[in-house]
DODREN-338101 format. One record per residue (C-alpha): residue number from 0; residue in three letters; chain; x, y, z. Coordinates in pm, whole numbers, padded with zeros to 5 digits. Each point is the difference from the previous one (the first is absolute). Layout:
! DODREN-338101
REC  nr rest kette   east  north     up
REC NUM  ala     A      X      Y      Z
...
END
This chain:
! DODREN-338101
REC  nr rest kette   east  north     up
REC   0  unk     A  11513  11901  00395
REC   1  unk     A -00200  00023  00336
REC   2  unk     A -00113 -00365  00100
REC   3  unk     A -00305 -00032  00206
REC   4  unk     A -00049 -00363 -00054
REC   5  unk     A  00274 -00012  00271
REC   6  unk     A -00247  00123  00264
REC   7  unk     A -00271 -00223 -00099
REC   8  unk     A -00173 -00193  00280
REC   9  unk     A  00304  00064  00215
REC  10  unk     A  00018 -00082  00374
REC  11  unk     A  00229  00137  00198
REC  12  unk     A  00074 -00134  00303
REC  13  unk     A  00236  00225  00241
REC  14  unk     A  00189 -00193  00257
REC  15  unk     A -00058  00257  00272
REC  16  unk     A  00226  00095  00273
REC  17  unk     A  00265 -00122 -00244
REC  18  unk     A -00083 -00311  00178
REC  19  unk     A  00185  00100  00318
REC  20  unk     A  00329 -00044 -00123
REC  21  unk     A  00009 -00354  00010
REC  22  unk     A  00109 -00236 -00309
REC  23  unk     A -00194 -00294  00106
REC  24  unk     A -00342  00194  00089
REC  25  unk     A  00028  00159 -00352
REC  26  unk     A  00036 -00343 -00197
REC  27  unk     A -00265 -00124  00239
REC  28  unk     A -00238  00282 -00160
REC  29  unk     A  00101 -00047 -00339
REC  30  unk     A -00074 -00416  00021
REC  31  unk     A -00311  00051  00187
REC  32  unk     A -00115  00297 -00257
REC  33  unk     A  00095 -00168 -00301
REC  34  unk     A -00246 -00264  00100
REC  35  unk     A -00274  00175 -00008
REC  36  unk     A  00079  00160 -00285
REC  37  unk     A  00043 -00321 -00186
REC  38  unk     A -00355 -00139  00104
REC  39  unk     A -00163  00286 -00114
REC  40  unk     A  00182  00045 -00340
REC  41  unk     A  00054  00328  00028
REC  42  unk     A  00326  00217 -00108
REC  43  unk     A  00188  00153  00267
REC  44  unk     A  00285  00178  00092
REC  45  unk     A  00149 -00015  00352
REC  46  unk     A  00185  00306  00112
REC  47  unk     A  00285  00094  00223
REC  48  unk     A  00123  00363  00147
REC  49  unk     A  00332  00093 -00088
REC  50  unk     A  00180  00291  00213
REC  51  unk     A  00360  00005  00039
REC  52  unk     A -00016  00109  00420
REC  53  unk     A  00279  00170  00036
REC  54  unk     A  00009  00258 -00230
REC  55  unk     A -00426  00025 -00017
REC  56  unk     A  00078  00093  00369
REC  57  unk     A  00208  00282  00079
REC  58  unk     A  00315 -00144  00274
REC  59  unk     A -00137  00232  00283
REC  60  unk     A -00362 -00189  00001
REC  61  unk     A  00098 -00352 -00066
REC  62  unk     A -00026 -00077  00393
REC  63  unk     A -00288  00186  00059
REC  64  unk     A -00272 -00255  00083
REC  65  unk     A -00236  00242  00129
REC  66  unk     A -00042  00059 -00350
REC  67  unk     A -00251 -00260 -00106
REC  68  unk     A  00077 -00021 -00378
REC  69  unk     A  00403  00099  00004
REC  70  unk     A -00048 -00354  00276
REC  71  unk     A -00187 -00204 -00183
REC  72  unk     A  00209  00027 -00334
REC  73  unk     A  00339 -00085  00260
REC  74  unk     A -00165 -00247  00079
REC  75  unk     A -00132 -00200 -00305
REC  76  unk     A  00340  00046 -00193
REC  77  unk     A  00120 -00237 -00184
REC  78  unk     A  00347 -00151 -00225
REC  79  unk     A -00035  00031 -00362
REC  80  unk     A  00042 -00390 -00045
REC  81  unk     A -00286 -00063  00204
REC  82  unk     A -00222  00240 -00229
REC  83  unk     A  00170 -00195 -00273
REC  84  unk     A -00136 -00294  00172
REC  85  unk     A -00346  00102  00029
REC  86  unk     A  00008  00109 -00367
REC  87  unk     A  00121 -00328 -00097
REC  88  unk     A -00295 -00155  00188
REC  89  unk     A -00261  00243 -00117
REC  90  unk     A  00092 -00087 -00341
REC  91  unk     A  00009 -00382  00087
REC  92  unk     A -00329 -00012  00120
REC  93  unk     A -00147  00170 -00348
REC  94  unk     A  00004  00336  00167
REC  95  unk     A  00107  00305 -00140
REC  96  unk     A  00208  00201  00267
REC  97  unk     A -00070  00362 -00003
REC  98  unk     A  00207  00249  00239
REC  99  unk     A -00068  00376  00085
REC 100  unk     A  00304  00171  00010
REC 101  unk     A -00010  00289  00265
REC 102  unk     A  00355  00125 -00077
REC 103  unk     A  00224  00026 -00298
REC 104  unk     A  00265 -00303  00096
REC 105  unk     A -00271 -00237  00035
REC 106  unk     A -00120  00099 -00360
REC 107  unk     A  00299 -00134 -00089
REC 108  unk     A -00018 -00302  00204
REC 109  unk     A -00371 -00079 -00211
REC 110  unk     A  00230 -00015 -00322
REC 111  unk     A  00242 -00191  00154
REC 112  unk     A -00286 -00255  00124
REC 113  unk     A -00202  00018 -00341
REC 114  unk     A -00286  00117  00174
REC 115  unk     A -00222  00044 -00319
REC 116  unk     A -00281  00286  00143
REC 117  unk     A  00095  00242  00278
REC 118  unk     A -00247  00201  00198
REC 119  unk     A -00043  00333  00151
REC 120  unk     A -00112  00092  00327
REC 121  unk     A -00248  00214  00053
REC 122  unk     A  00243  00212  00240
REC 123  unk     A  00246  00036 -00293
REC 124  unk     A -00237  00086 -00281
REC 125  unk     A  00130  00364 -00053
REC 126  unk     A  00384 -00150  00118
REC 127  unk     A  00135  00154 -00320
REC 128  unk     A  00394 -00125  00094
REC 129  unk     A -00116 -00355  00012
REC 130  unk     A -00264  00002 -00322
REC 131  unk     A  00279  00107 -00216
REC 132  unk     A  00177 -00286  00137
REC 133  unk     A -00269 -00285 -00066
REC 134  unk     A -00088  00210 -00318
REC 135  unk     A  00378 -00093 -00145
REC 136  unk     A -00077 -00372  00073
REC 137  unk     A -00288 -00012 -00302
REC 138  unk     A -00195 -00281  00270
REC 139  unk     A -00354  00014  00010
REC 140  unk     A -00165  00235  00290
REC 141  unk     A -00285 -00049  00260
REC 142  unk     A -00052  00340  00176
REC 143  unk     A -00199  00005  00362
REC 144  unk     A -00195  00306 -00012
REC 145  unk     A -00093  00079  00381
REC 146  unk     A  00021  00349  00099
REC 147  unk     A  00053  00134 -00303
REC 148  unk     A -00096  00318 -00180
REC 149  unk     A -00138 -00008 -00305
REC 150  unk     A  00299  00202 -00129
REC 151  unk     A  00229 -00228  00145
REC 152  unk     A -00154 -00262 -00220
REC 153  unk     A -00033  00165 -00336
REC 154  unk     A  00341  00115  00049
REC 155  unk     A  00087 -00383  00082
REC 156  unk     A -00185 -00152 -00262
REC 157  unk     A  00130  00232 -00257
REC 158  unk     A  00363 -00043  00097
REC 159  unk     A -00013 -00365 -00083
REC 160  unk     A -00185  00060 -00292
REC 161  unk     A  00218  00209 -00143
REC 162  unk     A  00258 -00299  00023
REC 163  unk     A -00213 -00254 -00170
REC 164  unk     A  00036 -00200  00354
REC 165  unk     A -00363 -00251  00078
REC 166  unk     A -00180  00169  00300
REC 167  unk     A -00251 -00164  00236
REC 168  unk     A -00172  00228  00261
REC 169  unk     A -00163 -00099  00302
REC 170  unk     A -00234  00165  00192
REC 171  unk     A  00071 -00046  00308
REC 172  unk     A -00071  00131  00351
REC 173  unk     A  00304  00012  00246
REC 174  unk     A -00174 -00069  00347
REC 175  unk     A  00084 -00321  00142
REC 176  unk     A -00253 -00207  00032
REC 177  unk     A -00226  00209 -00177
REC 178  unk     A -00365 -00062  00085
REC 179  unk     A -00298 -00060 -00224
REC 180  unk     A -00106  00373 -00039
REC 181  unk     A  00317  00143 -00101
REC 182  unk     A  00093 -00181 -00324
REC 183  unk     A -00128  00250 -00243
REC 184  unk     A -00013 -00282 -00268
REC 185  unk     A -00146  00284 -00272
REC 186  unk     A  00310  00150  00016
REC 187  unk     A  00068 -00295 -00222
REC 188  unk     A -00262  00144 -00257
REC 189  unk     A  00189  00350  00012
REC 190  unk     A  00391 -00158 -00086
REC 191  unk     A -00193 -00195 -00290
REC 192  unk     A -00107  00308 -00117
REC 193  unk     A  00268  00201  00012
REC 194  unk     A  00246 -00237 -00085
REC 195  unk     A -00142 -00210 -00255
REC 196  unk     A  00329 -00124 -00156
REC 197  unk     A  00127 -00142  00334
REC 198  unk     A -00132 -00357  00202
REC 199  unk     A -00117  00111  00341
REC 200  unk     A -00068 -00218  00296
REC 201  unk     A -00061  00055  00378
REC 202  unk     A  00234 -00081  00241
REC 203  unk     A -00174 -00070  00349
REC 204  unk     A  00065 -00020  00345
REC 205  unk     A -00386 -00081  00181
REC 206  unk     A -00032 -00264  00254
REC 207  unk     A -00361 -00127 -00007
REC 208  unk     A -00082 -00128 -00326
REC 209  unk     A  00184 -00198 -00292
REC 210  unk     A -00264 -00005 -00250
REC 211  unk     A -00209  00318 -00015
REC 212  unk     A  00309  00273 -00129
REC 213  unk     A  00087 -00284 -00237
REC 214  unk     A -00353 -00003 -00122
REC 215  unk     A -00050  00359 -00056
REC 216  unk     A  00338  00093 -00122
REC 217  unk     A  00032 -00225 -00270
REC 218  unk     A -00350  00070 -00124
REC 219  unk     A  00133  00380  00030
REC 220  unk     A  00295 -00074 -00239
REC 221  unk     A  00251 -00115  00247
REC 222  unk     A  00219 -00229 -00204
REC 223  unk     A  00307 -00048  00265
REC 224  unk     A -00004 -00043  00417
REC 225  unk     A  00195  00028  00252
REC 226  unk     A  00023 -00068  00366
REC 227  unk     A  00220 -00145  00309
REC 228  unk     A  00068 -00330  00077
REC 229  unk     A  00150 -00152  00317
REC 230  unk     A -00090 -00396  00154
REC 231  unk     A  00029 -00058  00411
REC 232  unk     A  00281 -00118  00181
REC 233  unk     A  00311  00044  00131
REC 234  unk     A -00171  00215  00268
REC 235  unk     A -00082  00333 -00190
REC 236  unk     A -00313  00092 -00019
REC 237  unk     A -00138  00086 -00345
REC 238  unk     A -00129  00356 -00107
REC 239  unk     A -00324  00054 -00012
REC 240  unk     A  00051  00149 -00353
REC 241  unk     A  00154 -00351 -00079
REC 242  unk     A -00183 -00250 -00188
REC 243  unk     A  00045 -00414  00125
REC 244  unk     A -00008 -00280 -00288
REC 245  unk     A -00371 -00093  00020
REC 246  unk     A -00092  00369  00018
REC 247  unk     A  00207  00029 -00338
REC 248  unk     A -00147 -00322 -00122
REC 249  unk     A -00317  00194  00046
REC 250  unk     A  00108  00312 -00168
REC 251  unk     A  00073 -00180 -00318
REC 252  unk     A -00355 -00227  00016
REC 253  unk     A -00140  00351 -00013
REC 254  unk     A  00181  00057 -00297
REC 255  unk     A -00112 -00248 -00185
REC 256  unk     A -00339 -00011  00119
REC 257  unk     A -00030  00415 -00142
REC 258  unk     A  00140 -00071 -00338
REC 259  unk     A -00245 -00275 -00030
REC 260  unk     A -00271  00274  00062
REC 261  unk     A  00157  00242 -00217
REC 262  unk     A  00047 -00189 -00311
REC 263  unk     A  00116  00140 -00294
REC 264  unk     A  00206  00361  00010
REC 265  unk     A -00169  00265 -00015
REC 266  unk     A  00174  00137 -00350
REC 267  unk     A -00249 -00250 -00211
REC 268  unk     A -00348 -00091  00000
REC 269  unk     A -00022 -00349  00176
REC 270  unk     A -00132 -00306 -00236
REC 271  unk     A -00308 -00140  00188
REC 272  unk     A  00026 -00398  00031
REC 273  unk     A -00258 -00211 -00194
REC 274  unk     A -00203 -00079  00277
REC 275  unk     A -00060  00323  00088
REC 276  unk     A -00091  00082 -00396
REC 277  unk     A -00204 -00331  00041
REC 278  unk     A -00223  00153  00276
REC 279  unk     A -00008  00316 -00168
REC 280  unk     A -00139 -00136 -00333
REC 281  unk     A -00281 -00205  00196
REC 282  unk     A -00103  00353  00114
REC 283  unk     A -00038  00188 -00330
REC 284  unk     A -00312  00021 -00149
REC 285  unk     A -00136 -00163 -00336
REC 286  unk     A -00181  00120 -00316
REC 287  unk     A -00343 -00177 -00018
REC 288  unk     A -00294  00042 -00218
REC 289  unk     A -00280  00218  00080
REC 290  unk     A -00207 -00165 -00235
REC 291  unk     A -00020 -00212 -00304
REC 292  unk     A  00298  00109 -00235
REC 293  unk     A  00028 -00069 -00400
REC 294  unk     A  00269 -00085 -00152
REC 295  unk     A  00153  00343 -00199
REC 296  unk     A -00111  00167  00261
REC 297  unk     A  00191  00309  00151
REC 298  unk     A  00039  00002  00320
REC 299  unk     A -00092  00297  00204
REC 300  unk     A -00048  00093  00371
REC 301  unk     A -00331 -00056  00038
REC 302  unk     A  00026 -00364 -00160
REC 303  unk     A  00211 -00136  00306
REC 304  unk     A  00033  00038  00399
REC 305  unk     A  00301 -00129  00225
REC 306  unk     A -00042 -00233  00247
REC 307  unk     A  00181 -00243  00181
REC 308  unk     A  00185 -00327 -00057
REC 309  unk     A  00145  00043 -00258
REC 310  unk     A  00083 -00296 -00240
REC 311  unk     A  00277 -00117 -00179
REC 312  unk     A  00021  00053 -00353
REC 313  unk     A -00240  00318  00126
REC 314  unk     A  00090  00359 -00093
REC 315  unk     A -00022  00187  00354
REC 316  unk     A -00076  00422  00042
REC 317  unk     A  00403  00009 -00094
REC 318  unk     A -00041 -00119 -00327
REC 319  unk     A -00351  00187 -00096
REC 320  unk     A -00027  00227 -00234
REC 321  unk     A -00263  00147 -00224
REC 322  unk     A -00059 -00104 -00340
REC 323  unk     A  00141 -00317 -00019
REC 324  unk     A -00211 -00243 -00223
REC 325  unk     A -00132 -00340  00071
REC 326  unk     A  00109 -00284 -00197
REC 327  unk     A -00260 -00186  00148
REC 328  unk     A -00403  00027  00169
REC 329  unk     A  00097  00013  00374
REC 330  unk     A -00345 -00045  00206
REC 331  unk     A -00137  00221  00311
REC 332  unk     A  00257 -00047  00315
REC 333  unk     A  00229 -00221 -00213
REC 334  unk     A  00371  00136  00032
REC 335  unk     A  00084  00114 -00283
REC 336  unk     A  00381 -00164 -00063
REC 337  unk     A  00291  00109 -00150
REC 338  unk     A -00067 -00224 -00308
REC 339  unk     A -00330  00133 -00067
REC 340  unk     A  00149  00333 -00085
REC 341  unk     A  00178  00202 -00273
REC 342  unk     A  00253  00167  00223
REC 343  unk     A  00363  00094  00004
REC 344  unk     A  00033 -00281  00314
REC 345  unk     A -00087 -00264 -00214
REC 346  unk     A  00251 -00012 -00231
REC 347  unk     A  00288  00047  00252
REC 348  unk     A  00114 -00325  00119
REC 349  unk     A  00147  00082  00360
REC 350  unk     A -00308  00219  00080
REC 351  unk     A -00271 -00282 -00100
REC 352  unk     A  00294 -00233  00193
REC 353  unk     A -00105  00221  00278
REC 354  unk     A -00361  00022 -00021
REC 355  unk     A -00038 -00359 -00024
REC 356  unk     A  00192 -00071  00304
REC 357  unk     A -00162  00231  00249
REC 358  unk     A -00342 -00021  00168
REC 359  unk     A -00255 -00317  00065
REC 360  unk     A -00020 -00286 -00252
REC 361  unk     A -00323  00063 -00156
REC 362  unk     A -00127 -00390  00107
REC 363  unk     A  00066  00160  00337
REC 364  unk     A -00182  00289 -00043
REC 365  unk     A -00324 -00179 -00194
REC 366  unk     A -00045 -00140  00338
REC 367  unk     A -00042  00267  00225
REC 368  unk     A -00271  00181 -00231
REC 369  unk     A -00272 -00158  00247
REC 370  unk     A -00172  00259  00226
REC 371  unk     A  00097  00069  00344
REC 372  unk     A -00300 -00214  00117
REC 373  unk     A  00051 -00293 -00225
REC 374  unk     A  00295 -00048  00137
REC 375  unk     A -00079  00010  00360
REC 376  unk     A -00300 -00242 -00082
REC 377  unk     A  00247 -00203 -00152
REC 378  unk     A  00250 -00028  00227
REC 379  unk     A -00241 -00037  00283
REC 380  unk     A -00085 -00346  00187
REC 381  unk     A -00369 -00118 -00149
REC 382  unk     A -00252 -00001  00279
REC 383  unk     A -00063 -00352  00156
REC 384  unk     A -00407 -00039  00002
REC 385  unk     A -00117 -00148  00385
END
């Protein structure tokens, strides 16, 4: 059974540049990360970028290092006990540790590890050799989605369907940085369409603002995120793709702050708070006499008007309706109350519960029946005679 819960309120947080290489920088990210995580309660996951170099690199390239990526990935190898390390740590710190395989071997080495979610890159998405690979494993998949065509993606989504394995996909733009006007968050509107069964998220790489994507693409239906992380030092200088600690710590105050504005899901009417009913109900309109009212009488339209406050115990324009009879004489402008009344609302106790626990006291009320300029008389200083 596909699991989506999995997914839920996810952060991903890539260590990028598979932190250089370098064992110490890497646990350095994790401690720093998991920090921030922990002070803003959120769930995350902190990943890692498994490629086993020398056979992801043909043996005539490895020394080319005019080759910008075949030099960077020489450079940032690393043992497999000092991955097993940085799982370790990940976990320690109350981190999940998420890889992306880019080769079949280091599929294997995410068993080995116990990494519990793998992702895709959105350069391998139609990688057919290495899906069937992560496809045996039965893990839970995110999928990056830059680039791709939209066949490319049904084809993807269908082929992990098809195996009953839990799919995230991420939109996701693969520019780095990406700038403000090329995130194309409705694209996140489109994958919820067309893949309703499946969480998606957005996986982003901009460089000028922590708070506004977050905004938007959860209130779009954006239920997982991803981006880099990297912290200063050791005399590399970060990408600007790269997110720091307080711009993370940022990221997730966003977060917060836009489920607080959205409330309730979507899937169900929301249930309005009492004070908001409260406010409401002082609004609504009551049932008052038009003029002097036997008792037996039948009520009909032109024996009442609306008007506002309205009164406890008083029946308001939501409770009115012809031909109810009066069990008592109810005088010009009186309101006429719910126990003056033959009426189905009388003789239920939770409505008359409600009735008499909405509007003005009528004590309250009695006193504001002077006019306009009574009242400004009254309230106004007497004149001092010279």
């Amino acid at each position: 059974m596909i699991d989506r819960d999995i997914f839920e309120e996810l952060f991903v947080l890539e260590m990028a540049n598979n932190h250089w290489g370098r064992l110490e920088r890497g646990l350095k990210i994790v401690n720093t990360f998991a920090q921030v995580v922990r002070f803003n309660n959120v769930r995350a996951a902190i990943k890692m970028q498994f490629r086993d170099v020398d056979s992801f690199i043909h043996r005539d390239f490895l020394a080319r290092t005019d080759i910008r990526y075949v030099k960077k990935t020489v450079e940032t190898r690393m043992a497999e006990e000092d991955f097993a390390v940085l799982v370790q740590a990940i976990r320690k710190a109350s981190c999940i540790p998420l890889a992306t395989p880019f080769d079949e071997k280091s599929v294997d080495r995410c068993c080995a590890l116990g990494i519990p979610i793998l992702k895709v890159a959105s350069s391998d998405l139609n990688d057919w050799m290495l899906l069937e690979k992560i496809a045996r494993t039965k893990k839970p998949v995110i999928v990056s989605t830059g680039g791709s065509s939209l066949k490319d993606l049904d084809d993807l989504v269908t082929f992990f369907q098809n195996r009953n394995i839990s799919l995230a996909i991420n939109h996701c733009v693969s520019l780095y940085p990406s700038e403000d006007r090329e995130l194309e968050l409705n694209q996140i509107d489109f994958l919820r369409a067309r893949y309703p069964s499946h969480t998606i998220g957005f996986s982003t790489h901009e460089c000028s603002d922590w708070s506004s994507s977050m905004l938007i693409a959860y209130a779009k239906g954006a239920r997982t995120f991803e981006r880099h992380i990297d912290i200063e030092g050791d005399g590399i200088t970060v990408s600007p793709y790269c997110s720091m600690p307080d711009q993370i710590d940022a990221w997730f105050k966003a977060f917060h702050k836009v489920k607080e504005m959205c409330g309730a899901p979507g899937t169900q009417k929301r249930i309005p708070p009492m004070k908001e009913i409260q406010y409401l109900d002082s609004l609504v309109r009551g049932v008052y006499a038009k003029h002097d009212l036997a008792e037996g009488h039948v009520l009909d339209d032109d024996d009442v008007y609306l008007a506002v406050p309205l009164q406890r115990g008083q029946i308001s324009c939501r409770e009115l309706m012809r031909g109810e009879v009066l069990l008592k004489p109810v005088a010009q402008d009186e309101a006429i109350m719910i126990d003056s009344i033959d009426s189905p609302y009388s003789s239920i106790p939770s409505l008359r519960e409600l009735i008499y626990s909405r509007g003005l006291e009528p004590a309250a009320a009695d006193s504001r029946r002077s006019t306009p300029i009574e009242m400004r008389v009254k309230d106004e200083p007497q004149a001092v005679n010279r």
